[in-house]
CHARMM-style PDB file with segment names, atoms N, HN, CA, C and O in Angstrom:
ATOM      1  N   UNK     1     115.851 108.618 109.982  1.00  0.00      PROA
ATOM      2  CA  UNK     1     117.086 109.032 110.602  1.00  0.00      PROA
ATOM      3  C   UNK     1     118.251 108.466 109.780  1.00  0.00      PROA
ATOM      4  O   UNK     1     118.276 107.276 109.468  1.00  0.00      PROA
ATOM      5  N   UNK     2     119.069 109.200 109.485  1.00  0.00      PROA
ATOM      6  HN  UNK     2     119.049 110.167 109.738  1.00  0.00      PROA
ATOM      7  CA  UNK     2     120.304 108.680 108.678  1.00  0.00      PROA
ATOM      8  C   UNK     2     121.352 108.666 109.961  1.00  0.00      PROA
ATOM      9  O   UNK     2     121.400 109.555 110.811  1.00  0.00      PROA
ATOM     10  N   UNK     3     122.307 107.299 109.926  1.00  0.00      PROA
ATOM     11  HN  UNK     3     122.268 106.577 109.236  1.00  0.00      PROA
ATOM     12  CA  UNK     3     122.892 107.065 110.849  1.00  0.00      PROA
ATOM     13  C   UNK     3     124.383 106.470 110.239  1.00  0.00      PROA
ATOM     14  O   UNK     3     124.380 105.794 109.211  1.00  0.00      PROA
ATOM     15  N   UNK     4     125.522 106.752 110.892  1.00  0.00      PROA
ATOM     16  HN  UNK     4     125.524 107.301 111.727  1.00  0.00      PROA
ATOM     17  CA  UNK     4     126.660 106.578 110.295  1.00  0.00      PROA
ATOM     18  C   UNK     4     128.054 105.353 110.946  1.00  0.00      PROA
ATOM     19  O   UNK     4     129.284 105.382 110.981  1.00  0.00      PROA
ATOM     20  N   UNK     5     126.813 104.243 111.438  1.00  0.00      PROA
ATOM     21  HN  UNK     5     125.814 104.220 111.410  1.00  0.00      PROA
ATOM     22  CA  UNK     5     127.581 103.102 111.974  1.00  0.00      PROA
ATOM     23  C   UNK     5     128.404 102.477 111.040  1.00  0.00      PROA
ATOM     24  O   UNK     5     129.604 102.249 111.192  1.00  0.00      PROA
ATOM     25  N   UNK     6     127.539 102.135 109.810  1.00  0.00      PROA
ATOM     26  HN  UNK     6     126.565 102.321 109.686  1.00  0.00      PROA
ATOM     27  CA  UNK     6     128.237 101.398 108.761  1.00  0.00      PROA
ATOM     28  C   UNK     6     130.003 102.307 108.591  1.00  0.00      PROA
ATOM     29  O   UNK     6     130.985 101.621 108.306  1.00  0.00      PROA
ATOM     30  N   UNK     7     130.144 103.868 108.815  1.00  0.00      PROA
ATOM     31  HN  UNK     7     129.347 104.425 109.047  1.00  0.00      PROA
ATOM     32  CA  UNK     7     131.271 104.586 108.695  1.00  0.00      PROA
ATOM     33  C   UNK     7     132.612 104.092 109.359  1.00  0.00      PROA
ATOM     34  O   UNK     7     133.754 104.209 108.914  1.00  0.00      PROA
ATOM     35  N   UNK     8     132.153 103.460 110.637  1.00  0.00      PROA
ATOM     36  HN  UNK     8     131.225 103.366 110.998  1.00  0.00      PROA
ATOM     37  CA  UNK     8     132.989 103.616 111.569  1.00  0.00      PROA
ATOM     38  C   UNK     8     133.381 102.087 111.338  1.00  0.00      PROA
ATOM     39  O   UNK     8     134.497 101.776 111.753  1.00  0.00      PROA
ATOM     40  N   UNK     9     132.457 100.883 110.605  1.00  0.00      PROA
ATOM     41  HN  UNK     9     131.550 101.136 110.268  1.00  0.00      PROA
ATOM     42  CA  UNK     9     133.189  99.889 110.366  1.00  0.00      PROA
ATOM     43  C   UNK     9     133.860  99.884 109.126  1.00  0.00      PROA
ATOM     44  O   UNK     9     134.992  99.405 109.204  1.00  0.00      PROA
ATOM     45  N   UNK    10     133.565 100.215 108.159  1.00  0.00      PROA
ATOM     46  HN  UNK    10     132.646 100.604 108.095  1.00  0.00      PROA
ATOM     47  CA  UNK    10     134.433 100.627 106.884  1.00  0.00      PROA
ATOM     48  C   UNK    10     135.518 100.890 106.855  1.00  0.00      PROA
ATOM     49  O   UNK    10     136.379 100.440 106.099  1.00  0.00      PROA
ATOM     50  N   UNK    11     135.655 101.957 107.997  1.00  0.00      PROA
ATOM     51  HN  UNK    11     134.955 102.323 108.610  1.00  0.00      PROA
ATOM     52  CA  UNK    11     136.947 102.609 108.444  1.00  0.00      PROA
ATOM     53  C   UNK    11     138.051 101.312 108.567  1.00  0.00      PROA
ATOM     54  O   UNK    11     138.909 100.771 107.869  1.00  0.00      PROA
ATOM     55  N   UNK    12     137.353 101.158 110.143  1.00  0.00      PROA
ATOM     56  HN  UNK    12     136.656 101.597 110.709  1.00  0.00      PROA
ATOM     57  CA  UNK    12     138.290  99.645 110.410  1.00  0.00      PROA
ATOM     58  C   UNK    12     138.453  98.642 109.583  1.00  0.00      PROA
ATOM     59  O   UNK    12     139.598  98.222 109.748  1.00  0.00      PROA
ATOM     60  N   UNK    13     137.705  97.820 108.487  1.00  0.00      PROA
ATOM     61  HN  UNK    13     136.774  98.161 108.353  1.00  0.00      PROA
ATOM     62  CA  UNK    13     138.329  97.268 107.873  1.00  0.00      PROA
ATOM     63  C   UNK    13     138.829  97.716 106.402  1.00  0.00      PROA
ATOM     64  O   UNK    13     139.087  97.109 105.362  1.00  0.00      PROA
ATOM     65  N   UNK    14     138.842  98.871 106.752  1.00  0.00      PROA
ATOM     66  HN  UNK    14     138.633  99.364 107.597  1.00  0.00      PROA
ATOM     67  CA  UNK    14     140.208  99.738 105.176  1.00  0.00      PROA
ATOM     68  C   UNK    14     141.164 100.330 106.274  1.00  0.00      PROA
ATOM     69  O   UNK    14     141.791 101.260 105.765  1.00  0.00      PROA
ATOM     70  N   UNK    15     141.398 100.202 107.164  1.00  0.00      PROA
ATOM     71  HN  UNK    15     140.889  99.447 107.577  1.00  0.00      PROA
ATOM     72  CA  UNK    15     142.702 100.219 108.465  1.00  0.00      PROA
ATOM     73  C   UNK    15     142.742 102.078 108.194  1.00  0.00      PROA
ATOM     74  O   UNK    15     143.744 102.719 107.878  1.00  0.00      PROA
ATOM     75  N   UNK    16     142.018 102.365 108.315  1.00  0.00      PROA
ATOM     76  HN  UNK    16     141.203 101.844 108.571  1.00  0.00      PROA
ATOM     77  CA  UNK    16     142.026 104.433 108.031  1.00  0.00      PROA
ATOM     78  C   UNK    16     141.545 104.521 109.762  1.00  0.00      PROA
ATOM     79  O   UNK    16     140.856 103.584 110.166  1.00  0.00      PROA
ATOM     80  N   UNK    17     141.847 105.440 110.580  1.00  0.00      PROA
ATOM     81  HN  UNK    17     142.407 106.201 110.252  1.00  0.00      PROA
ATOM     82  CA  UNK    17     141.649 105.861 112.003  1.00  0.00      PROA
ATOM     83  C   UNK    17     141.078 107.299 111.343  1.00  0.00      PROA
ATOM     84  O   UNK    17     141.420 107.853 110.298  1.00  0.00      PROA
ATOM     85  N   UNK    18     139.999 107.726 112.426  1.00  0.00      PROA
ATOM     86  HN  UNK    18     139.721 107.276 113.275  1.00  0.00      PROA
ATOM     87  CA  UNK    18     139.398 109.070 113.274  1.00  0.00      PROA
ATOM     88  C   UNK    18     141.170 109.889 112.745  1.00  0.00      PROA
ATOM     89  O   UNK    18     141.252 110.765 111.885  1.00  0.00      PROA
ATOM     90  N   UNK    19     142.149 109.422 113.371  1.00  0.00      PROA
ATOM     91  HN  UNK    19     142.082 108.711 114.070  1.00  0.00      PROA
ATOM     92  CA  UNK    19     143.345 110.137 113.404  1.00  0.00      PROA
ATOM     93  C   UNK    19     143.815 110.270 111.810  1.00  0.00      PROA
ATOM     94  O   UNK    19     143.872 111.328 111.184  1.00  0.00      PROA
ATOM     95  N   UNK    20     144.070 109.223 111.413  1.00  0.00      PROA
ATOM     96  HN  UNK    20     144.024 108.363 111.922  1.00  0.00      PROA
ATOM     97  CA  UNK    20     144.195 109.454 109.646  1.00  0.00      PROA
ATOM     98  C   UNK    20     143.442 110.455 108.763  1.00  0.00      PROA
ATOM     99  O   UNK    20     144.059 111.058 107.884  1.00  0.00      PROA
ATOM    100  N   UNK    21     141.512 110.753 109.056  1.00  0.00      PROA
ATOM    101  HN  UNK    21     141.011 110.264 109.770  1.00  0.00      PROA
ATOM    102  CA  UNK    21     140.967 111.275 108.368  1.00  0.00      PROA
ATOM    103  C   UNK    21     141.405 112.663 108.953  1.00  0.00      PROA
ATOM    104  O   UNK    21     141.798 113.355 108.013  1.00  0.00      PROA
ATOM    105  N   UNK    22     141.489 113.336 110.144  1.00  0.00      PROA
ATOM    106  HN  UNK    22     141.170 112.775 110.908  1.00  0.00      PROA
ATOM    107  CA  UNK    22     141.842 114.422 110.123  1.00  0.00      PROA
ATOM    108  C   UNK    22     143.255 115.095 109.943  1.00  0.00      PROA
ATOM    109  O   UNK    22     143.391 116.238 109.508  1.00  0.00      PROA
ATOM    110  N   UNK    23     144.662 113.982 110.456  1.00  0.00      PROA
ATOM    111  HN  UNK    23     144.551 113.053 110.810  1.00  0.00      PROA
ATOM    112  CA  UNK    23     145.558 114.414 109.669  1.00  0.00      PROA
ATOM    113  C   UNK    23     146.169 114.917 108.626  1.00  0.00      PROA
ATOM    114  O   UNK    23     146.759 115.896 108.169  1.00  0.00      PROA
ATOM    115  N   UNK    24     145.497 113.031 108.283  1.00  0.00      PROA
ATOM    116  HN  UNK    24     145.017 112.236 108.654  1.00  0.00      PROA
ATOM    117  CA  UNK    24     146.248 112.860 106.840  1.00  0.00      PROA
ATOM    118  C   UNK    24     145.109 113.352 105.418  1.00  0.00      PROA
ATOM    119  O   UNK    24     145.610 113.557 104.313  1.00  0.00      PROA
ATOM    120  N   UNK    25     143.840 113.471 105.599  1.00  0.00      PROA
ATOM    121  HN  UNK    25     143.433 113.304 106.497  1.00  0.00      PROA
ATOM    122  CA  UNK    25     143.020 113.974 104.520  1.00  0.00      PROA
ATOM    123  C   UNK    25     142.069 115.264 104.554  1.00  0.00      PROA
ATOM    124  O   UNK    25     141.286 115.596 103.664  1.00  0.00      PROA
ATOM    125  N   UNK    26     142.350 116.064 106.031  1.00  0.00      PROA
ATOM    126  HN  UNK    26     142.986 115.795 106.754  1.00  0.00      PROA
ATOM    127  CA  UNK    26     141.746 117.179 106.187  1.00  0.00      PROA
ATOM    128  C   UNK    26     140.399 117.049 106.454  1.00  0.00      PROA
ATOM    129  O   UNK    26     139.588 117.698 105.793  1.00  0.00      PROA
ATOM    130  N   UNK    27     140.078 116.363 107.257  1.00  0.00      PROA
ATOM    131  HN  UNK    27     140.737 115.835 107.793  1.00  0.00      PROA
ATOM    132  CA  UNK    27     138.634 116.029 107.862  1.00  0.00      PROA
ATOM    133  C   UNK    27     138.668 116.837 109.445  1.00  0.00      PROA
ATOM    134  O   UNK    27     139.435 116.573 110.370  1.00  0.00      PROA
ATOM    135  N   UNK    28     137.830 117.651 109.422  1.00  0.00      PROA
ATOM    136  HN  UNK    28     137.207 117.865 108.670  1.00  0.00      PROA
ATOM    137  CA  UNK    28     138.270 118.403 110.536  1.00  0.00      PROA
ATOM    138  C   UNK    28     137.383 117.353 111.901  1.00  0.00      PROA
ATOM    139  O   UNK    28     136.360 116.707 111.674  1.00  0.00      PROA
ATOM    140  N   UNK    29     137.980 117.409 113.060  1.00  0.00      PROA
ATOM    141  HN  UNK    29     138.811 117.933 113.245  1.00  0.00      PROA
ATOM    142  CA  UNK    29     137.233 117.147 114.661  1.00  0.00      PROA
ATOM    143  C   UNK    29     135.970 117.408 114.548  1.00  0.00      PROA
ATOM    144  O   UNK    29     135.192 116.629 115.098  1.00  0.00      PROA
ATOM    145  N   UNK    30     135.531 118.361 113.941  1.00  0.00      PROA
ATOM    146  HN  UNK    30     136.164 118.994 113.494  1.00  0.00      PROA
ATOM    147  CA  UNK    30     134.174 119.210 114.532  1.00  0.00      PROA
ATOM    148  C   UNK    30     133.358 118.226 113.139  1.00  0.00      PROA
ATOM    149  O   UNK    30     132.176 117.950 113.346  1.00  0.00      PROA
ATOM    150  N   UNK    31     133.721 117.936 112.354  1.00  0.00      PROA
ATOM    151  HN  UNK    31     134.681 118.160 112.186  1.00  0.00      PROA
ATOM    152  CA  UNK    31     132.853 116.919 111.213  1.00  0.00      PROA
ATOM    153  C   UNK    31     132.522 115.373 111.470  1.00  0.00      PROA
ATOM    154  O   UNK    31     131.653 114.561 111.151  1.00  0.00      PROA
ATOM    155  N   UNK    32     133.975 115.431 112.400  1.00  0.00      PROA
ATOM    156  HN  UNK    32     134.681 116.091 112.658  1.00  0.00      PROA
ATOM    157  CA  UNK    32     134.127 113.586 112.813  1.00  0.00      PROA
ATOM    158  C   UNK    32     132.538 113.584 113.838  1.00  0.00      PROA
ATOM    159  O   UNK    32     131.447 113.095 113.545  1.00  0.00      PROA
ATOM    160  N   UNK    33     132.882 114.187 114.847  1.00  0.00      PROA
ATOM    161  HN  UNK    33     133.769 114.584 115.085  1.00  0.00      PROA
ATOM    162  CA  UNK    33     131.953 114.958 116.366  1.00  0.00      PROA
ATOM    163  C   UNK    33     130.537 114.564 115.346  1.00  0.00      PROA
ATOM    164  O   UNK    33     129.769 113.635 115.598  1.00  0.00      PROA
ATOM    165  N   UNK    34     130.440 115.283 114.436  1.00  0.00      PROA
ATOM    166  HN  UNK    34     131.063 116.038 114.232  1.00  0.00      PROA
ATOM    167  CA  UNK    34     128.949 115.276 113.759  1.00  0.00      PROA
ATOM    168  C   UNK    34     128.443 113.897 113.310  1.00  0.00      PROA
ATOM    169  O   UNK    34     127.344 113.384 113.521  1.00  0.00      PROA
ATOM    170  N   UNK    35     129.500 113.420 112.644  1.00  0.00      PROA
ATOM    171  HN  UNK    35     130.392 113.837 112.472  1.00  0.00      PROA
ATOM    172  CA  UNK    35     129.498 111.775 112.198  1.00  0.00      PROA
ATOM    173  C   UNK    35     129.282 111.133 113.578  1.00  0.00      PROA
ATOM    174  O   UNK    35     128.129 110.744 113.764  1.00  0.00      PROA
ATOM    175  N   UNK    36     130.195 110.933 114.632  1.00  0.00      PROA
ATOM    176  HN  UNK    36     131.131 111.250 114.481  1.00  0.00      PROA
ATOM    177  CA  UNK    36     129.726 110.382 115.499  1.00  0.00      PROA
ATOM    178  C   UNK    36     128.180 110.233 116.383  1.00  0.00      PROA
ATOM    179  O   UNK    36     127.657 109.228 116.863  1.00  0.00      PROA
ATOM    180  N   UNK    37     127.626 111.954 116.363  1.00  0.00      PROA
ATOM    181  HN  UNK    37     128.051 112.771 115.973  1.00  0.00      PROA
ATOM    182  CA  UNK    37     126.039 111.966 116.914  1.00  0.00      PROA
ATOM    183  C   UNK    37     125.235 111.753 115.830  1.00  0.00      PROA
ATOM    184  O   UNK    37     124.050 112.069 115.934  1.00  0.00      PROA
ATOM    185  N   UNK    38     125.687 111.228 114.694  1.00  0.00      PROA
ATOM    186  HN  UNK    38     126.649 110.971 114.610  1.00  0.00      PROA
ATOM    187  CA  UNK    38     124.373 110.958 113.678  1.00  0.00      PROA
ATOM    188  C   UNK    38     123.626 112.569 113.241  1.00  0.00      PROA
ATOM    189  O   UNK    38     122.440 112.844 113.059  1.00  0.00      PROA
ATOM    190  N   UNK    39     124.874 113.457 113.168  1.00  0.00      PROA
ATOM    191  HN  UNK    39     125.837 113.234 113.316  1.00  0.00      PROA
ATOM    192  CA  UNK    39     124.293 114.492 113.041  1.00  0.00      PROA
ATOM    193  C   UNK    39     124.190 115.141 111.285  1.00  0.00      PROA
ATOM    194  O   UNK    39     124.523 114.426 110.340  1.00  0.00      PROA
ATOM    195  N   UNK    40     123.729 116.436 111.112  1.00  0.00      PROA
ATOM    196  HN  UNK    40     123.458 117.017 111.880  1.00  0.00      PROA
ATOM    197  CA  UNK    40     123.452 116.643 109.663  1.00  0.00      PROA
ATOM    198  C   UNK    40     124.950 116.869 108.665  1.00  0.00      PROA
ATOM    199  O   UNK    40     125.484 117.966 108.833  1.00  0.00      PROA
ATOM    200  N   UNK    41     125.400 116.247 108.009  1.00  0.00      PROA
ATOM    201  HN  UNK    41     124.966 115.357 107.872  1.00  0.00      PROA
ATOM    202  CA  UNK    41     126.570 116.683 106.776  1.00  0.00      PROA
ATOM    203  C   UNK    41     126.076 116.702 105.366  1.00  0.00      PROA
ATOM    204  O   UNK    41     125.101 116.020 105.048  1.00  0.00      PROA
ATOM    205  N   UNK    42     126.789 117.552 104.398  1.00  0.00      PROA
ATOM    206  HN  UNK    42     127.581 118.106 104.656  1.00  0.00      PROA
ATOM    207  CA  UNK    42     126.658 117.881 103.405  1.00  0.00      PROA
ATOM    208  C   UNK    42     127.659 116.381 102.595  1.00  0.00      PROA
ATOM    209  O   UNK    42     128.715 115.768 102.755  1.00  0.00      PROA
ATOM    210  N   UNK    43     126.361 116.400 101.629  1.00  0.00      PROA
ATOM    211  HN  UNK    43     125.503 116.897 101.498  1.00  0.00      PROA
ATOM    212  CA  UNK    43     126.325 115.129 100.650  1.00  0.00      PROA
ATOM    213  C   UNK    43     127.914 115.198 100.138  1.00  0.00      PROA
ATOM    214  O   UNK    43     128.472 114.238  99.608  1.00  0.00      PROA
ATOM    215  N   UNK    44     128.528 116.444 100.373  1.00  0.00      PROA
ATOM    216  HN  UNK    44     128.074 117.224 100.803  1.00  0.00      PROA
ATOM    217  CA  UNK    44     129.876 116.711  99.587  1.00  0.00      PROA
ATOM    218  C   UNK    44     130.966 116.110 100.448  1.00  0.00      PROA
ATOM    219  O   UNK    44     132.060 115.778  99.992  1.00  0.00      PROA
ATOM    220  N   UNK    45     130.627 115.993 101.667  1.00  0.00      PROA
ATOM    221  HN  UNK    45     129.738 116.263 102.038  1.00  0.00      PROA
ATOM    222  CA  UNK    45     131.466 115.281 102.463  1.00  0.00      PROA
ATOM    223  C   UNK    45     131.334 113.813 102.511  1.00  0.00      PROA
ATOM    224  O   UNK    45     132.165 112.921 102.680  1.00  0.00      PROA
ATOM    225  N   UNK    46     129.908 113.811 102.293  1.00  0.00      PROA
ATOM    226  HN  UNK    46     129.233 114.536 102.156  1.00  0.00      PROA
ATOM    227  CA  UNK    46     130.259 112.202 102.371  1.00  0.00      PROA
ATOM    228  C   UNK    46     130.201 111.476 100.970  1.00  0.00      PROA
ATOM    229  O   UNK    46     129.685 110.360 100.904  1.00  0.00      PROA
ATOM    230  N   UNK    47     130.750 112.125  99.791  1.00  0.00      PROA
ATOM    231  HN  UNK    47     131.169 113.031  99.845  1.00  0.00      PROA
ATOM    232  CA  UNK    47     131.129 111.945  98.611  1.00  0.00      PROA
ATOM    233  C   UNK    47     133.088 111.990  99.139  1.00  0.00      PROA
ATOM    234  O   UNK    47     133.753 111.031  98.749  1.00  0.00      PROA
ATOM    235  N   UNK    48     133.552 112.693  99.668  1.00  0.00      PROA
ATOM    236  HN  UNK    48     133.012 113.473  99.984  1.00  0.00      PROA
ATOM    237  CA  UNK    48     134.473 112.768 100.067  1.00  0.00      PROA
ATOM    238  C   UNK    48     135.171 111.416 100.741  1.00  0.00      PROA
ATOM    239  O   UNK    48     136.214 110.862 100.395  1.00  0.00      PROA
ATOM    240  N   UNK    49     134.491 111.157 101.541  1.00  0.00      PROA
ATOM    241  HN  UNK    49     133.644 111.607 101.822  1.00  0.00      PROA
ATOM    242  CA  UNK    49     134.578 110.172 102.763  1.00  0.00      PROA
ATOM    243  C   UNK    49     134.647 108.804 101.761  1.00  0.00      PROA
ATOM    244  O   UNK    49     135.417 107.849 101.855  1.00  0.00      PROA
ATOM    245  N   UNK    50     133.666 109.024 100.857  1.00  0.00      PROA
ATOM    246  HN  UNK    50     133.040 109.800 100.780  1.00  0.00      PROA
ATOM    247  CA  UNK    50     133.400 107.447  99.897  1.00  0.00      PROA
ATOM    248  C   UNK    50     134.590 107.799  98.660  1.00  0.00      PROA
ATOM    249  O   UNK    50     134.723 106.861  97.874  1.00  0.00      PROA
ATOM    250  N   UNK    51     135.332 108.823  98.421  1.00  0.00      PROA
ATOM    251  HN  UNK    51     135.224 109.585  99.059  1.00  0.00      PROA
ATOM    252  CA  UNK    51     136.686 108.264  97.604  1.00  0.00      PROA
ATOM    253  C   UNK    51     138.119 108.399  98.729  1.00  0.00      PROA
ATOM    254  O   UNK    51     139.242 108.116  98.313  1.00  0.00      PROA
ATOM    255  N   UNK    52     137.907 108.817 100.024  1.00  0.00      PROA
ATOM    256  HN  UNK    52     136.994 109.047 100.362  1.00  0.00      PROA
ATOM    257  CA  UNK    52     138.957 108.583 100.855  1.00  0.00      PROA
ATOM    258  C   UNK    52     139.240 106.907 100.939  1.00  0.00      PROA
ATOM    259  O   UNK    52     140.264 106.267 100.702  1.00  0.00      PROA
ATOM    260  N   UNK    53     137.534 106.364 101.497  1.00  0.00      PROA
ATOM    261  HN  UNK    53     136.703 106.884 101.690  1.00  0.00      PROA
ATOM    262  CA  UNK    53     137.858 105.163 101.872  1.00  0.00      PROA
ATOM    263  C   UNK    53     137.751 103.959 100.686  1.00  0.00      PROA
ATOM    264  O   UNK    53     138.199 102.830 100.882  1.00  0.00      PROA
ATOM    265  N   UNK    54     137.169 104.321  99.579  1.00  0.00      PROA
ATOM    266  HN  UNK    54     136.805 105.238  99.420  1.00  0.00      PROA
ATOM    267  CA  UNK    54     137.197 103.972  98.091  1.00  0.00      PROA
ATOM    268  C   UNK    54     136.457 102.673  98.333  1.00  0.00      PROA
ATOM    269  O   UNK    54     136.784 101.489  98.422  1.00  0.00      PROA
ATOM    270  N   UNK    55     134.818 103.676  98.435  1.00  0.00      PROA
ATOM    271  HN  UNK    55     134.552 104.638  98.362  1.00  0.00      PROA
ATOM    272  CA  UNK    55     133.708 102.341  99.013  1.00  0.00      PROA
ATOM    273  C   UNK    55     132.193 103.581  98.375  1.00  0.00      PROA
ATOM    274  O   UNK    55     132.011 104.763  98.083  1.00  0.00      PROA
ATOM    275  N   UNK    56     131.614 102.561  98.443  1.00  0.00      PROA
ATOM    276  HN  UNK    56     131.762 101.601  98.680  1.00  0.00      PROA
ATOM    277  CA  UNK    56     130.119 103.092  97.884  1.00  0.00      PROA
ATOM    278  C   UNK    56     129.586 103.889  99.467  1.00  0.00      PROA
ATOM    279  O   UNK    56     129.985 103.575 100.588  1.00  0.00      PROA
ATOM    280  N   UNK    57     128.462 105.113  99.080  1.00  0.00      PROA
ATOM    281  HN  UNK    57     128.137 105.368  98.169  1.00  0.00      PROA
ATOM    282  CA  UNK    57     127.758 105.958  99.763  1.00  0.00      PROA
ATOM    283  C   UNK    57     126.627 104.968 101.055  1.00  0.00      PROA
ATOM    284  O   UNK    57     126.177 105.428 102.104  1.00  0.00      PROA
ATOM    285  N   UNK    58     126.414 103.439 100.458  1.00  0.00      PROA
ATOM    286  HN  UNK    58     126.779 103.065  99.606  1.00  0.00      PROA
ATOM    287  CA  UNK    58     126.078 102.845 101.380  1.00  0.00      PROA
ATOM    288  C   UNK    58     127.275 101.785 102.472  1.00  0.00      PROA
ATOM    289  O   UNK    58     127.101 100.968 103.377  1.00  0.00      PROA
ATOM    290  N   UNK    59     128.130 102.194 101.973  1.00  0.00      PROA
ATOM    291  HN  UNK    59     128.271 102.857 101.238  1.00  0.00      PROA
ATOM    292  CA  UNK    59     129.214 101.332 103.062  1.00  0.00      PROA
ATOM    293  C   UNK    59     129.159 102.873 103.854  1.00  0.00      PROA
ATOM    294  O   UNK    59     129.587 103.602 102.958  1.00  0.00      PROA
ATOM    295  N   UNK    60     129.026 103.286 104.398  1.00  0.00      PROA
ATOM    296  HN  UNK    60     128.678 102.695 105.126  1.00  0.00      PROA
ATOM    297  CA  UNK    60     128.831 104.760 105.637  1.00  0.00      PROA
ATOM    298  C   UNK    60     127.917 105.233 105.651  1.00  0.00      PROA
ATOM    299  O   UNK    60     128.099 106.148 106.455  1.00  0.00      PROA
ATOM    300  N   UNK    61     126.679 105.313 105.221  1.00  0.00      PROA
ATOM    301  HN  UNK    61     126.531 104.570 104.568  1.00  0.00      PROA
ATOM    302  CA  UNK    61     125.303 105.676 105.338  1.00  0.00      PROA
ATOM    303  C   UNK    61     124.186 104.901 105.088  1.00  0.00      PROA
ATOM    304  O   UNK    61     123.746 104.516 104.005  1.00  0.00      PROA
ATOM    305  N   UNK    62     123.673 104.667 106.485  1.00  0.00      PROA
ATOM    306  HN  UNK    62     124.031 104.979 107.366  1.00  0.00      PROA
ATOM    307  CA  UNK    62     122.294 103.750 106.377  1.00  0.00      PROA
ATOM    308  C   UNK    62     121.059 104.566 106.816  1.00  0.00      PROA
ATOM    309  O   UNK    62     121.256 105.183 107.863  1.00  0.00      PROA
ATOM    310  N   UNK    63     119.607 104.746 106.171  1.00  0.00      PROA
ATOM    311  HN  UNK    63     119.447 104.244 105.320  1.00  0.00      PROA
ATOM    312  CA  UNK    63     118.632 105.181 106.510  1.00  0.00      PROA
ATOM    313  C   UNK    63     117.638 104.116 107.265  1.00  0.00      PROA
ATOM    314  O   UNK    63     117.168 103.019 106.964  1.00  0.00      PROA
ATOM    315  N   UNK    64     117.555 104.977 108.380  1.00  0.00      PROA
ATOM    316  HN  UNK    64     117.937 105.868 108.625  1.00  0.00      PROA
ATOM    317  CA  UNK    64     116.740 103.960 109.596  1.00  0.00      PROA
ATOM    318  C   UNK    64     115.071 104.820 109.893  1.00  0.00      PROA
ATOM    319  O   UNK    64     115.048 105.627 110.823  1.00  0.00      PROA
ATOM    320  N   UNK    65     114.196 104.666 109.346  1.00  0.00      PROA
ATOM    321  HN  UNK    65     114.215 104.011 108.591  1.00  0.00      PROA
ATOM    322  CA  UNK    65     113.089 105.160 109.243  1.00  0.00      PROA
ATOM    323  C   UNK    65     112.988 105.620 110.612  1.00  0.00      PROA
ATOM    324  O   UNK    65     113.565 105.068 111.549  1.00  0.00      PROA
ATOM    325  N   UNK    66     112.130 106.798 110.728  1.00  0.00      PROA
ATOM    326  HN  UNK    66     111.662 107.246 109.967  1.00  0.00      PROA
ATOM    327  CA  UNK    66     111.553 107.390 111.947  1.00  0.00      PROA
ATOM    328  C   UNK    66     109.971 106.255 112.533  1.00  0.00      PROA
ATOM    329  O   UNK    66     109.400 105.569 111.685  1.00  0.00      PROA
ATOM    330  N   UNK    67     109.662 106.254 113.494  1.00  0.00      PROA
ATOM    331  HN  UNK    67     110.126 106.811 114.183  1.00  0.00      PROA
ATOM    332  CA  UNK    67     108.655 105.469 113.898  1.00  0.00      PROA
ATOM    333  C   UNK    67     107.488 106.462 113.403  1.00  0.00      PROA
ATOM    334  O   UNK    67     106.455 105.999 112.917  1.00  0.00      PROA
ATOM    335  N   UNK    68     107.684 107.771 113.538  1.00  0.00      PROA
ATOM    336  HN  UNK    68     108.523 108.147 113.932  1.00  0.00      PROA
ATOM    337  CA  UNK    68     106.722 108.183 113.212  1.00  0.00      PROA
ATOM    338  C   UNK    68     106.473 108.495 111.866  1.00  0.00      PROA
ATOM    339  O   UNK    68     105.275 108.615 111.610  1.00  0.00      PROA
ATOM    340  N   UNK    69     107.160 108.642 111.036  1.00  0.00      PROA
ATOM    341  HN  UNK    69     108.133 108.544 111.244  1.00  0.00      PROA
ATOM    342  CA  UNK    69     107.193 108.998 109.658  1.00  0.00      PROA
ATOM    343  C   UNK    69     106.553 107.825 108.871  1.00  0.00      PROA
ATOM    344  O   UNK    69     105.832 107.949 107.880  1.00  0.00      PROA
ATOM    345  N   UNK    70     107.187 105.868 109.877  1.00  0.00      PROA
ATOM    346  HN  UNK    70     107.772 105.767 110.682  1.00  0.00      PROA
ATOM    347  CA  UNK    70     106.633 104.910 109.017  1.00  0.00      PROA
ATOM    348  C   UNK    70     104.981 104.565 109.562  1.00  0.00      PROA
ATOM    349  O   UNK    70     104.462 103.490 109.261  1.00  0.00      PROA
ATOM    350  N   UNK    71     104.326 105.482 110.293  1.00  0.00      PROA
ATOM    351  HN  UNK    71     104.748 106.356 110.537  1.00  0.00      PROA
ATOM    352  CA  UNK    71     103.199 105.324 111.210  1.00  0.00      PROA
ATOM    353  C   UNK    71     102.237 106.287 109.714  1.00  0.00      PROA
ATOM    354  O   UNK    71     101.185 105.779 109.324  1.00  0.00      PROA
ATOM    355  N   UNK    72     102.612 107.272 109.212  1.00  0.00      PROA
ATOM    356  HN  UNK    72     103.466 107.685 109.529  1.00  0.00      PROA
ATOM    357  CA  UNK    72     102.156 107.909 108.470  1.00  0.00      PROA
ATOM    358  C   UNK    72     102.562 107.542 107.140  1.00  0.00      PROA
ATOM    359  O   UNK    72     102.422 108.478 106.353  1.00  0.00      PROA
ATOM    360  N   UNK    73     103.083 106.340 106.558  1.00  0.00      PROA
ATOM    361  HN  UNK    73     103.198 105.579 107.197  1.00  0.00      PROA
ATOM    362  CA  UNK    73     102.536 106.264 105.149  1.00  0.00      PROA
ATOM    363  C   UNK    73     101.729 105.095 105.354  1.00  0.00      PROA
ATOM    364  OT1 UNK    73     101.062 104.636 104.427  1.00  0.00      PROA
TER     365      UNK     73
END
């Protein structure tokens, strides 16, 4: 499961708001919404996201293994 906690602290300590990314850099509601449920985005956005907040692809994306996926290797 790829999960996007690390995003939401990055944010806060580079002082950027939910409100900044869609104002001020064209991040639409309906992308934030997706970020928030840990849902699917294109690598292009979150290449985006990592020169908005001018931080590496792991300061906003952490991979958290499935139980079942680590049951099968």
């Amino acid at each position: 499961m790829i999960k996007y906690d690390k995003l939401w602290q990055t944010m806060k300590q580079k002082g950027i708001t939910q409100y900044d990314l869609y104002s001020h850099y064209g991040i639409g509601r309906s992308l934030l919404d997706k970020l928030r449920h840990n849902m699917n985005v294109e690598i292009f956005t979150l290449d985006r996201l990592c020169s908005i907040l001018d931080c590496d692809i792991g300061d906003i994306v952490e991979h958290i293994p499935d139980e079942e996926s680590a049951d099968s290797v």
